[in-house]
C-alpha positions in Angstrom: 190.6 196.7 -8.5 187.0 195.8 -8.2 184.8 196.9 -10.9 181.1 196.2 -12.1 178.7 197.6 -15.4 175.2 196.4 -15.9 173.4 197.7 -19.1 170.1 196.9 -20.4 170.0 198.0 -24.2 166.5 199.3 -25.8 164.7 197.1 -26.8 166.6 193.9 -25.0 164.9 191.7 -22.4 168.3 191.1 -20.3 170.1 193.3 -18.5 174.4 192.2 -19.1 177.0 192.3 -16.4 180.5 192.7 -16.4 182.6 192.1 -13.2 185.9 192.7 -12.2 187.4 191.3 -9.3 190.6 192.4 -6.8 192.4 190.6 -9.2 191.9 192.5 -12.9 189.8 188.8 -13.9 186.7 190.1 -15.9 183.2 188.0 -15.8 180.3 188.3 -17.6 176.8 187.2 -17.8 173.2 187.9 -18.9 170.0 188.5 -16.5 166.1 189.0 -16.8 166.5 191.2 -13.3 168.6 193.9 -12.1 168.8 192.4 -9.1 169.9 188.8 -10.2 172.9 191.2 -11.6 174.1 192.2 -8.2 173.8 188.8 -6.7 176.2 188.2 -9.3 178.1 190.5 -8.6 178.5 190.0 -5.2 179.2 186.1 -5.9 182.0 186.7 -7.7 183.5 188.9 -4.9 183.4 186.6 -2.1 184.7 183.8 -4.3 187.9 185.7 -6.0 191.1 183.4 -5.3 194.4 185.1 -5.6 196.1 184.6 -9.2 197.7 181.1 -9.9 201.3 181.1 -11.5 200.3 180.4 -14.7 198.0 183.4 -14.5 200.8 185.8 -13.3 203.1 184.1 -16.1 200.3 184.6 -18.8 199.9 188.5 -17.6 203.5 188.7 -17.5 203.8 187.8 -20.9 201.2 189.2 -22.4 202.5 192.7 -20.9 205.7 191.9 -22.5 204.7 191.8 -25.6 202.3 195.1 -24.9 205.1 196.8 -23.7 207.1 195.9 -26.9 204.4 196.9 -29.4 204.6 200.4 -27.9 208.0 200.9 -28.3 207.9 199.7 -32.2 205.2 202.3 -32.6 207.4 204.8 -30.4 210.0 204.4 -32.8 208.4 204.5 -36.0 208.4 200.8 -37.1 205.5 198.4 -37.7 205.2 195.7 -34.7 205.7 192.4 -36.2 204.7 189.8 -33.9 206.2 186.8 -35.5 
């Protein structure tokens, strides 16, 4: 799901970009120009790759243990992660 957010705070001089690409992998960078932003932006989408194994095995994981979290909580017990 491709996804994008560029803020500028008060008082900054840099406007900060977050990307997201097809893939759920999140970027992030700073700018002087709104525009530099969405060049970006844009970048990143036309360079997205499809996710290695090891990414897939990391997310898999990391979901796991997410999912298992959840249930601890669901059932009234304190997650323990060790």
């Amino acid at each position: 799901m491709r996804d994008y957010s560029i803020k500028k705070y008060k008082g900054n001089t840099h406007y900060q970009v977050y990307v997201t690409d097809s893939y759920g992998r999140e970027k992030g960078n700073l700018f002087r120009t709104e525009s530099e932003c969405h060049k970006f932006i844009y970048k990143i989408w036309d360079e997205e790759q499809p996710l290695t194994k090891e990414e897939i095995k990391s997310n898999l994981l990391s979901n796991a243990i997410s999912d298992c979290i959840k249930i601890d909580i669901k059932n009234g017990k304190e997650p323990l992660l060790d």
